[in-house]
KEKOLKE-252934 format. One record per residue (C-alpha): residue number from 1; x, y, z. Coordinates in nm, 3 decimals. Each point is the difference from the previous one (the first is absolute). Example, Ala and Ser with C-alpha at 12.3 -4.5 7.8 and 13.67 -1.06 7.14 Angstrom:
<recs>
<pos->1&east->1.230&north->-0.450&up->0.780>
<pos->2&east->0.137&north->0.344&up->-0.066>
</recs>
This chain:
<recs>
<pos->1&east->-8.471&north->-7.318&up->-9.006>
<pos->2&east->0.208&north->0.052&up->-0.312>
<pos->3&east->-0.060&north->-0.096&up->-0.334>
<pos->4&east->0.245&north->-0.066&up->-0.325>
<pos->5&east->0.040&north->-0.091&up->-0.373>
<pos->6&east->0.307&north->-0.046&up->-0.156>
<pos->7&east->0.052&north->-0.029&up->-0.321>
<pos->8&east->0.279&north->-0.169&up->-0.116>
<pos->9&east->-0.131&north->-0.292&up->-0.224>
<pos->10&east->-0.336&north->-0.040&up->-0.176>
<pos->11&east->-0.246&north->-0.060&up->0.204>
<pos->12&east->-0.194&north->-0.357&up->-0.038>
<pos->13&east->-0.262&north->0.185&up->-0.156>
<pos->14&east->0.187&north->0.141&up->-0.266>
<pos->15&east->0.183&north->-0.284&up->-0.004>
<pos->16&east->-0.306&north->-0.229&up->-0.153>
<pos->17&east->-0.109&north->0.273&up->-0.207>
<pos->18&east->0.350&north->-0.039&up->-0.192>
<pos->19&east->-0.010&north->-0.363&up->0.002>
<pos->20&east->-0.391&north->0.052&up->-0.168>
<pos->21&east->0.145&north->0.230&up->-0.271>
<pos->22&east->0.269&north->-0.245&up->-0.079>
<pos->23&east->-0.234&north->-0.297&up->0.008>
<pos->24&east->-0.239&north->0.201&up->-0.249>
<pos->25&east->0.239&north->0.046&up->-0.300>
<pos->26&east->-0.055&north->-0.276&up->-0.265>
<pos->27&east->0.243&north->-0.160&up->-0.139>
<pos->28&east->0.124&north->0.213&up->-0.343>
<pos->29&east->0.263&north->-0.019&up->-0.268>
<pos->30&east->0.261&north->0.174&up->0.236>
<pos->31&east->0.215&north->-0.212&up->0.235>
<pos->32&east->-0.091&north->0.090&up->0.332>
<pos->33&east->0.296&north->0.016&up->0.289>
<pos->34&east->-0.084&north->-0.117&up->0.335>
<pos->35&east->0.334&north->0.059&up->0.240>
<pos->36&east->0.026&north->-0.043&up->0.382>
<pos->37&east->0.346&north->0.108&up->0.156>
<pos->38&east->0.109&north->-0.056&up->0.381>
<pos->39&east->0.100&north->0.303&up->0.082>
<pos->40&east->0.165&north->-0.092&up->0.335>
<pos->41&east->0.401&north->0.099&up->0.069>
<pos->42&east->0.214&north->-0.271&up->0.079>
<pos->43&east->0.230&north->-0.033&up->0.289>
<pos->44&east->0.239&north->0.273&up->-0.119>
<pos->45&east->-0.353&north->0.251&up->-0.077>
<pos->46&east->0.010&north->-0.002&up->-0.359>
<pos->47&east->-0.268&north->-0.127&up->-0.232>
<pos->48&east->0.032&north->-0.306&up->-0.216>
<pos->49&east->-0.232&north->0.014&up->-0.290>
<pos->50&east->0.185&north->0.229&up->-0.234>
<pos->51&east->0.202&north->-0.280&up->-0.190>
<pos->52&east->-0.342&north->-0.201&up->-0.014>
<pos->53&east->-0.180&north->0.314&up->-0.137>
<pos->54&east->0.267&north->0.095&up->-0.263>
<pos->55&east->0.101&north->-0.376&up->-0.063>
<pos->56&east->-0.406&north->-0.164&up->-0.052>
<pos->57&east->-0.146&north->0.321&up->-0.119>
<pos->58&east->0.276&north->0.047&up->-0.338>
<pos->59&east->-0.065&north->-0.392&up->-0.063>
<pos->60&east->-0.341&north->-0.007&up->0.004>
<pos->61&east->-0.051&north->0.288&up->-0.271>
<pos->62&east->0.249&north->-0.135&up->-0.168>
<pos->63&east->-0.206&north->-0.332&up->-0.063>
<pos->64&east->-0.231&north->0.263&up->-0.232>
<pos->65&east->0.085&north->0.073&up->-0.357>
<pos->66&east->0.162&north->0.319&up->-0.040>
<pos->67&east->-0.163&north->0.325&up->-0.137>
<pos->68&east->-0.343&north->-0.177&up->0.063>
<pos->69&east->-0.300&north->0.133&up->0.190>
<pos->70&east->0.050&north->-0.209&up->0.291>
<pos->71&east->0.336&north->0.053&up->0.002>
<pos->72&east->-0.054&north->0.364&up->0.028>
<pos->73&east->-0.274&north->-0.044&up->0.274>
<pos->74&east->0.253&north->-0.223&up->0.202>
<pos->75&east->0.260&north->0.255&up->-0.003>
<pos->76&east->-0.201&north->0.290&up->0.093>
<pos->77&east->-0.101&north->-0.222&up->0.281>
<pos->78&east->0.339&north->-0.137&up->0.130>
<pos->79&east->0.150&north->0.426&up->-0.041>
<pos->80&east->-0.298&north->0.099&up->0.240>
<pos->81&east->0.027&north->-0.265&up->0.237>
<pos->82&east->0.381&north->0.081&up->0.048>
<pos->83&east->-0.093&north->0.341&up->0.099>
<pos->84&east->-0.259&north->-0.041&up->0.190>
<pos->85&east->0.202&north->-0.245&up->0.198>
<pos->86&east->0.255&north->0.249&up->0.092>
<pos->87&east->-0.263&north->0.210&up->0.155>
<pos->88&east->-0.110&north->-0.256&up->0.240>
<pos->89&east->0.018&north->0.102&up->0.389>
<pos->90&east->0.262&north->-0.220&up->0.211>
<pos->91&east->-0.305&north->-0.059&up->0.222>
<pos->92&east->-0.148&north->-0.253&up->-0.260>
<pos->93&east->0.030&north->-0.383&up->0.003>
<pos->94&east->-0.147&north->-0.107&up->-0.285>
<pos->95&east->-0.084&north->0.139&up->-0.318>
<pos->96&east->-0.233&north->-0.090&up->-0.282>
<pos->97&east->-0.004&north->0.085&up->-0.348>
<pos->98&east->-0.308&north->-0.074&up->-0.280>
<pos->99&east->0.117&north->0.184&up->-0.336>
<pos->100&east->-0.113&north->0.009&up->-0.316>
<pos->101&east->0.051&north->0.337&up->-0.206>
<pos->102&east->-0.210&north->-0.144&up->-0.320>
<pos->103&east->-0.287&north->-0.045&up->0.237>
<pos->104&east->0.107&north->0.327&up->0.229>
<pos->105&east->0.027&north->-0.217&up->0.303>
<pos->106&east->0.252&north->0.129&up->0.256>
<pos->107&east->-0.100&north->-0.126&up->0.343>
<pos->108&east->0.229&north->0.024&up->0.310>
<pos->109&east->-0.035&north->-0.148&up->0.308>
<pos->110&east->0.232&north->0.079&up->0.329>
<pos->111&east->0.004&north->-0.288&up->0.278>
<pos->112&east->0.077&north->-0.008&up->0.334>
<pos->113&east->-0.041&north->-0.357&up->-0.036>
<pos->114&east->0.302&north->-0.187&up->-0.097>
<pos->115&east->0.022&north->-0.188&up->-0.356>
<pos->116&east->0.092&north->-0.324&up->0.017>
<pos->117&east->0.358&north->0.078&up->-0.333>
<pos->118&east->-0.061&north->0.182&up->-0.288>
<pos->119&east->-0.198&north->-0.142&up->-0.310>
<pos->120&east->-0.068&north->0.137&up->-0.329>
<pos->121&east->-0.277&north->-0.105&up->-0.203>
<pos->122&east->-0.078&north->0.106&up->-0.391>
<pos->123&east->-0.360&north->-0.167&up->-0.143>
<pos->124&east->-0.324&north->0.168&up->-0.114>
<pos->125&east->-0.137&north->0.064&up->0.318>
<pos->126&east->0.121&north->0.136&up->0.331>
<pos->127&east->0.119&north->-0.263&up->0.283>
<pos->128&east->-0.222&north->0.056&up->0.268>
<pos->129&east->0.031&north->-0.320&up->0.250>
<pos->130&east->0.291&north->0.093&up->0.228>
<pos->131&east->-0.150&north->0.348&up->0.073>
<pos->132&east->-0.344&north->-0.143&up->0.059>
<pos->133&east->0.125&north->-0.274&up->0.190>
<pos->134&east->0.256&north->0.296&up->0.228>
<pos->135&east->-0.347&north->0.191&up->0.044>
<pos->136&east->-0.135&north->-0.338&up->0.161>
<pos->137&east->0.294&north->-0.069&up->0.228>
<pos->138&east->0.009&north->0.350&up->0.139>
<pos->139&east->-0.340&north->0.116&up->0.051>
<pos->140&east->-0.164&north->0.290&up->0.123>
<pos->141&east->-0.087&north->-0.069&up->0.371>
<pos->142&east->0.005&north->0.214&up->0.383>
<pos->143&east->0.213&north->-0.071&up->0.286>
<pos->144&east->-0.034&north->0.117&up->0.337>
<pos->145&east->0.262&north->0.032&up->0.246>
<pos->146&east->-0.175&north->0.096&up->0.334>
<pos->147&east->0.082&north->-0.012&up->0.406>
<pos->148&east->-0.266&north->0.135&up->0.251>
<pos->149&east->0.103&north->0.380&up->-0.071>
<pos->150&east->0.138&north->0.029&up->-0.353>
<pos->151&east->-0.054&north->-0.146&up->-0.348>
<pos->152&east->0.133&north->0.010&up->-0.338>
<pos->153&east->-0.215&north->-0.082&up->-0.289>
<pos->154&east->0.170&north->-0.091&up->-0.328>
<pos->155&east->-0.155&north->-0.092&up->-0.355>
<pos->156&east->0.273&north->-0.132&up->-0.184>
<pos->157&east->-0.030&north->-0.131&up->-0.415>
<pos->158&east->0.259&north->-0.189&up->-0.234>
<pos->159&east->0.284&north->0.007&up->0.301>
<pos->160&east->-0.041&north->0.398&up->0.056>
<pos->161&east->-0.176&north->0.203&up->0.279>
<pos->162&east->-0.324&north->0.198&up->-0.166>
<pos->163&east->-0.100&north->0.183&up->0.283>
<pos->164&east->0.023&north->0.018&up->0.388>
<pos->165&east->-0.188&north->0.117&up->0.311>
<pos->166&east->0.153&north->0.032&up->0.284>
<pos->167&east->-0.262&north->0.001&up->0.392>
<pos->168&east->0.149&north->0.174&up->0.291>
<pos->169&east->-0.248&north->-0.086&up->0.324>
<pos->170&east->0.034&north->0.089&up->0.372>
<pos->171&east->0.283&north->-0.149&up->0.260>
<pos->172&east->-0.142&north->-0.084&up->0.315>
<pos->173&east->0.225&north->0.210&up->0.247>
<pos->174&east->0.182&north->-0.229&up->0.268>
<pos->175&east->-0.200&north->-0.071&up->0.321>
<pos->176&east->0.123&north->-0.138&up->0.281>
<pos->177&east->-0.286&north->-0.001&up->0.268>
<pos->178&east->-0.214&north->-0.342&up->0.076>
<pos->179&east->-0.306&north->-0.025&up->0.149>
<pos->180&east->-0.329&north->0.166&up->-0.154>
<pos->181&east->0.233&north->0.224&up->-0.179>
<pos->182&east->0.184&north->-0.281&up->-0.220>
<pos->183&east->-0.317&north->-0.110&up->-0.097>
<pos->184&east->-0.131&north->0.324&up->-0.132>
<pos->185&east->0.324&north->0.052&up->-0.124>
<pos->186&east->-0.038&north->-0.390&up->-0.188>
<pos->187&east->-0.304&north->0.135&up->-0.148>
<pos->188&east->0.125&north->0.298&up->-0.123>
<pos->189&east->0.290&north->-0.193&up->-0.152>
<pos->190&east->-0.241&north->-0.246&up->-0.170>
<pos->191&east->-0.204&north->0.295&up->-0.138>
<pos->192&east->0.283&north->0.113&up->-0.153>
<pos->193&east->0.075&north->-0.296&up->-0.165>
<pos->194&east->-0.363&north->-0.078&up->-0.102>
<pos->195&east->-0.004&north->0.362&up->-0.129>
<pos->196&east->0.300&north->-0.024&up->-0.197>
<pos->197&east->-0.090&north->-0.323&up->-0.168>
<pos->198&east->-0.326&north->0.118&up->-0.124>
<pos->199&east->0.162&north->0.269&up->-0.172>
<pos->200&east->0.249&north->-0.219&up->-0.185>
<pos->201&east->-0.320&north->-0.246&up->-0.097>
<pos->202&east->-0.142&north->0.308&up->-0.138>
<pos->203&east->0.325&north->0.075&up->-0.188>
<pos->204&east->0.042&north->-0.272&up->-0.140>
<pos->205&east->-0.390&north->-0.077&up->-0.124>
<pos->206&east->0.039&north->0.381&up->-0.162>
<pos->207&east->0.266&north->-0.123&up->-0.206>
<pos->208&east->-0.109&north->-0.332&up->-0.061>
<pos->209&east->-0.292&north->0.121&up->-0.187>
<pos->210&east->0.112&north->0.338&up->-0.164>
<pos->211&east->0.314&north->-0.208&up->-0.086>
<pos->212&east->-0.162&north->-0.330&up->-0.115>
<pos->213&east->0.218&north->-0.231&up->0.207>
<pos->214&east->-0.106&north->-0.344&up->0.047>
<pos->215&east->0.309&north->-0.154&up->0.196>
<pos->216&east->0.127&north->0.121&up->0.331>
<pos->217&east->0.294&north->-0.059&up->0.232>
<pos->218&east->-0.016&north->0.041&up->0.307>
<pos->219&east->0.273&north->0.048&up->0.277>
<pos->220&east->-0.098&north->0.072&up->0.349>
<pos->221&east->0.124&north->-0.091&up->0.366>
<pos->222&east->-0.214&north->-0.199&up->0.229>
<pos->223&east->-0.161&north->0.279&up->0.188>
<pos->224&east->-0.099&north->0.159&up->-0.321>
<pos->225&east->-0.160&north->-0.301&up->-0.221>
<pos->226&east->-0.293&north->-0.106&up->0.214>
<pos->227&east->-0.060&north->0.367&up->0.009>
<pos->228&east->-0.020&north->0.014&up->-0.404>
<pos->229&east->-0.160&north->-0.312&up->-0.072>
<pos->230&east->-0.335&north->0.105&up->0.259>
<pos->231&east->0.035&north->0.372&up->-0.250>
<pos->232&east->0.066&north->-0.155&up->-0.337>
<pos->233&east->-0.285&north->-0.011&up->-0.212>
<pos->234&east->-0.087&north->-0.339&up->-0.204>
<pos->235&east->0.104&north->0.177&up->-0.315>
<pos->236&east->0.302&north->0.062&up->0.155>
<pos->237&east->0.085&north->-0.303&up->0.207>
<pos->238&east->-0.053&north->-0.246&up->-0.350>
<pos->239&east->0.288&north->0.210&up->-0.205>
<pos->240&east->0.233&north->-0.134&up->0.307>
<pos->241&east->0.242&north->-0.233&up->-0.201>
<pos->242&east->0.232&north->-0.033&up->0.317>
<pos->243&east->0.087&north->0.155&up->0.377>
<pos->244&east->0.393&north->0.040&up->0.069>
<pos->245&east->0.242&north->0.125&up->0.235>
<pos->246&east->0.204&north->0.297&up->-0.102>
<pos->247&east->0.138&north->0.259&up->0.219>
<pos->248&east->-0.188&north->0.346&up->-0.023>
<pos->249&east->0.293&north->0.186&up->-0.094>
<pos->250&east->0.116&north->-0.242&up->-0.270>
<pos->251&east->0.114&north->0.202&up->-0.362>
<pos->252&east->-0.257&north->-0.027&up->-0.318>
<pos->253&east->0.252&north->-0.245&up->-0.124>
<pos->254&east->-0.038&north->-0.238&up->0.277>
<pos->255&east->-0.376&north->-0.004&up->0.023>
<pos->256&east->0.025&north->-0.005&up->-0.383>
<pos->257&east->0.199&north->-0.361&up->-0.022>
<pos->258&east->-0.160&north->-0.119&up->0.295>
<pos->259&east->-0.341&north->0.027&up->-0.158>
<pos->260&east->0.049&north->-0.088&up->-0.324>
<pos->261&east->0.145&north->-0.296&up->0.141>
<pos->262&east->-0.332&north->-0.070&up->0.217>
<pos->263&east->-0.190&north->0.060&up->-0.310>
<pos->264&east->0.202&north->-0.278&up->-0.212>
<pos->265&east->-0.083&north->-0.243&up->0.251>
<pos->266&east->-0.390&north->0.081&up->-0.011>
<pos->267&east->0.035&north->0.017&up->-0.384>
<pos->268&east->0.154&north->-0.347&up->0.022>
<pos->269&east->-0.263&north->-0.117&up->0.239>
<pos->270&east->-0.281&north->0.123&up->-0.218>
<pos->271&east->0.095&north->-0.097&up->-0.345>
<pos->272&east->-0.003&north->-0.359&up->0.081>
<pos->273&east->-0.356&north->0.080&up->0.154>
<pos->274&east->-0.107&north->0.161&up->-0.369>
<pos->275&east->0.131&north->-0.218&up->-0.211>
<pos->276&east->-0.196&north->-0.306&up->0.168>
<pos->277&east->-0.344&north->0.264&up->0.001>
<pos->278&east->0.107&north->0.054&up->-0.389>
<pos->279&east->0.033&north->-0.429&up->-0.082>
<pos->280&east->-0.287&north->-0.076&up->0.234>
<pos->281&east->-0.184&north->0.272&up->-0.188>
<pos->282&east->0.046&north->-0.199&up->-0.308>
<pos->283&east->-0.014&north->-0.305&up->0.100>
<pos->284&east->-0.377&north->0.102&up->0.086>
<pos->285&east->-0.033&north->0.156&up->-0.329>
<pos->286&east->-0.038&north->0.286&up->0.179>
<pos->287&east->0.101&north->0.376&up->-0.123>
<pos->288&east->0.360&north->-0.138&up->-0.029>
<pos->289&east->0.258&north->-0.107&up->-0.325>
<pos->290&east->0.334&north->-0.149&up->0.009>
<pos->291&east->0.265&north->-0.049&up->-0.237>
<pos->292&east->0.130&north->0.258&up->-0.210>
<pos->293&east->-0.220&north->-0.056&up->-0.316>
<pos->294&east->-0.288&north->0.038&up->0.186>
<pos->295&east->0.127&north->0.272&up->0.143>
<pos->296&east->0.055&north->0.202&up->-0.256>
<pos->297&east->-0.353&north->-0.076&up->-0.185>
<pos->298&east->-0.144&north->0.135&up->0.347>
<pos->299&east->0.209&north->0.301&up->-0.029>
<pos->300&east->-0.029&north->0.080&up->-0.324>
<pos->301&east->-0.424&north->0.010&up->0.090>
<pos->302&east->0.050&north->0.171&up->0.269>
<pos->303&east->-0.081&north->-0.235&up->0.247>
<pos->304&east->0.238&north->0.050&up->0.237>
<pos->305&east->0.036&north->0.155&up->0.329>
<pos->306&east->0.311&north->-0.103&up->0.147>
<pos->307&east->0.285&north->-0.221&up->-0.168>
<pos->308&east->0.209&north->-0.199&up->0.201>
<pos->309&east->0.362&north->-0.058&up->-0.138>
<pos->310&east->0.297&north->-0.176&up->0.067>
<pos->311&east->0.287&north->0.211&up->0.122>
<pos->312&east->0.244&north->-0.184&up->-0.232>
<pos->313&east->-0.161&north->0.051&up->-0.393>
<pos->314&east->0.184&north->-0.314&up->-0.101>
<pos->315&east->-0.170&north->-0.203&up->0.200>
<pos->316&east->-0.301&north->0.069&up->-0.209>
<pos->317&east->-0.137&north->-0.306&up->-0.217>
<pos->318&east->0.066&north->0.064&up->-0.384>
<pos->319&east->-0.359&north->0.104&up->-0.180>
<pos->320&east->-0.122&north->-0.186&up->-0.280>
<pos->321&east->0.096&north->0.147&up->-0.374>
<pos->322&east->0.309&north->0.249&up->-0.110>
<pos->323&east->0.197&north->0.149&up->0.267>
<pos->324&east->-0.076&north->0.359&up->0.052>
<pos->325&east->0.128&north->0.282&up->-0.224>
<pos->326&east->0.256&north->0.165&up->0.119>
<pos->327&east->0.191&north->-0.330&up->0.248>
<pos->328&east->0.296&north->-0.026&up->-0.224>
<pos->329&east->0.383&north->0.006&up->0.135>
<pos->330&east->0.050&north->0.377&up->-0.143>
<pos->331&east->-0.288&north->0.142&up->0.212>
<pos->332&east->0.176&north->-0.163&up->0.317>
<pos->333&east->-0.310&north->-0.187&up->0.096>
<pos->334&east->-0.098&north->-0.388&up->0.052>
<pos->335&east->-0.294&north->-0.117&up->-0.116>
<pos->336&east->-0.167&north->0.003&up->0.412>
<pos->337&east->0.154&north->0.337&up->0.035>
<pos->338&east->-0.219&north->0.097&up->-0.327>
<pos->339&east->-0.314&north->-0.180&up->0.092>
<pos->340&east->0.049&north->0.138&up->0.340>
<pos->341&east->0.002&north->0.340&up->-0.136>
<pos->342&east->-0.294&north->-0.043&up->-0.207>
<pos->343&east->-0.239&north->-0.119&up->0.286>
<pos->344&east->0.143&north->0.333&up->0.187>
<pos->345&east->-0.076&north->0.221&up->-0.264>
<pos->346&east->-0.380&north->-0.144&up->-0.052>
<pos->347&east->-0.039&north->0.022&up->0.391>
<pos->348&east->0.099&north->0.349&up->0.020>
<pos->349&east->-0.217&north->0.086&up->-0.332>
<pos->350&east->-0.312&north->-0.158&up->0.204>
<pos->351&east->0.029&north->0.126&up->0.362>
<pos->352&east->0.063&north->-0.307&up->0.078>
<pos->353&east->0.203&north->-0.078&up->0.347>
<pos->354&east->0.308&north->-0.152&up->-0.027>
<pos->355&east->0.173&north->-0.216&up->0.255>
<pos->356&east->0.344&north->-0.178&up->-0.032>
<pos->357&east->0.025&north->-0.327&up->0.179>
<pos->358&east->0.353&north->-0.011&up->0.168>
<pos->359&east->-0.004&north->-0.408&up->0.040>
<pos->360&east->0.048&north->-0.144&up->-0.383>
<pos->361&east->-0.135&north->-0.303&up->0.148>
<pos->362&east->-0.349&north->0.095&up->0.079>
<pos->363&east->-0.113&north->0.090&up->-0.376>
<pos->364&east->0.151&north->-0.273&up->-0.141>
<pos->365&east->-0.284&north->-0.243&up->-0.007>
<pos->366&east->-0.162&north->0.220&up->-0.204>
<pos->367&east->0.262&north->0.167&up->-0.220>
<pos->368&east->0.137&north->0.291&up->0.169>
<pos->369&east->-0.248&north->0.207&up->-0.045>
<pos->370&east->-0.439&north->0.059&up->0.120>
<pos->371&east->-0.269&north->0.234&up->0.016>
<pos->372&east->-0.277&north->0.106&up->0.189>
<pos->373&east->-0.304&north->0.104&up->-0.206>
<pos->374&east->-0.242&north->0.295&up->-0.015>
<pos->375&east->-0.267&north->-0.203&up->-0.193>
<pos->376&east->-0.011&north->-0.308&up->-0.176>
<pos->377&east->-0.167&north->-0.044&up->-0.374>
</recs>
């Protein structure tokens, strides 16, 4: 058995801690920059967000009086961001960027996950929705690749591999006698197997709870499966999101995609499935609220324990009154982009779960945008 931890990106982990530092500053006097670059090469390996960086970041500080105090914070922002960019590993994806020197904010964030373009936003508070919603799409979950003798054990987060075990058993030897000999020898072979699948259930239930996993994938042959299923324990056996085919020798990568896709389909599957628990919910006048004004009242109380959002922040139904400080053209934000954000940042503020409903179509009876509640008053 072998055991590993790379470290390449931030862990998930470390990860949310950044996105609950961010979410914590209050909005200030200072202009706050929130900047996500694709990081990917093109077809000829070279990177493509320079011109965007040097082009968006000049005009945006340039839209400040000169000589003023947020002038001077934007600048000291946009110099340290261009350095800190050049020390980025060719390894990364994605990379975001919350700045704001009159506040001393300077949080960095390295993806494996791939940004969908690069976006620049100035306004008085940090744009947290498209990393919150990248932490939803790529979550923290265990795969196991397994045949009757060996097994690989993966727990990947935000599109990169955390850590790995790896579960060498015993090969039955070739035997070629029938008789009462193949049977002992059938035995012996199926002791083997039973053997070695007990010690991957174990494996996997160690990390499962030192790790705090609650989805698993699982790929297995058909001699194998039976085997696991009789092992697994119910703990176990209800994190199973999905059961696929993948050769045992297939690279991270492979197992990677090919889960992540398996877990997309659940996730599609199962957000349909919440979002009619979250409108029957309040339909019964139950520990539910819909809509985003609602919403917001709930979080702002503390109500909540897990928001449901839609994927697509325009989609959200405007709110009643002014439109929220900050959505203006300069700070590269529409007004559901801004709301959006503002839900985020009270959800993260409250421990509050967040979940991002892929389908625009399923919150739009009720606005875009629900809740769960802790309580009601």
């Amino acid at each position: 058995m072998s055991f590993a931890k790379p470290q390449v990106m931030p862990t998930i982990d470390q990860l949310t801690e950044q996105l609950d530092r961010v979410a914590a500053v209050e909005p200030g006097p200072f202009p706050v920059i929130s900047l996500y670059l694709d990081l990917r090469a093109n077809e000829r390996g070279r990177a493509q967000f320079e011109p965007f960086l040097k082009k968006e970041l000049t005009e945006r500080v340039n839209t400040y009086p000169s000589n003023g105090p947020e002038r001077d914070s934007l600048e000291a922002d946009a110099n340290r961001i261009r350095e800190h960019v050049g020390t980025v590993d060719a390894s990364v994806n994605g990379l975001a960027v919350f700045a704001c020197h009159g506040a001393d904010l300077f949080e960095t964030v390295q993806l494996a996950a791939p940004l969908d373009g690069h976006r620049l936003f100035v306004s008085d508070r940090a744009h947290l929705y498209p990393l919150a919603k990248l932490v939803d799409e790529y979550p923290r979950y265990l795969a196991l690749v397994t045949d009757t003798h060996s097994a690989r054990i993966f727990v990947f987060a935000i599109n990169e591999l955390e850590k790995t075990e790896q579960i060498e058993g015993e090969k039955p030897k070739h035997h070629k006698k029938g008789g009462w000999s193949q049977a002992r020898y059938q035995r012996h072979t199926e002791n083997i197997h039973l053997q070695h699948a007990k010690e991957v259930v174990d494996a996997v239930a160690r990390i499962v709870r030192e790790e705090g996993i609650d989805k698993i994938i699982v790929a297995a042959d058909e001699v194998v499966m039976p085997l696991l299923r009789e092992q697994f324990p119910k703990e176990v056996s209800d994190r199973i999101v999905d059961v696929l085919k993948l050769d045992v020798h297939a690279d991270e990568r492979a197992v990677l995609e090919a889960t992540i896709e398996a877990l997309r389909r659940k996730d599609a599957e199962t957000d349909r499935e919440r979002v009619e628990e979250l409108i029957g919910a309040y339909r019964a006048n139950g520990l539910a609220c819909t809509g985003r004004e609602a919403t917001r009242r709930a979080l702002e109380m503390g109500q909540v324990d897990e928001l449901l959002i839609t994927a697509t922040p325009d989609a959200l139904a405007p709110g009643k009154g002014a439109p929220t400080k900050g959505a203006t053209e300069e700070s590269g934000l529409s007004a559901g982009e801004n709301a959006a954000d503002d839900l985020v940042i009270q959800a993260r503020n409250t421990s509050a779960k967040i979940r991002f409903i892929q389908d625009r179509s399923l919150l739009e009876p009720v606005g875009g945008v629900g809740a769960f509640l802790r309580f009601k008053l």
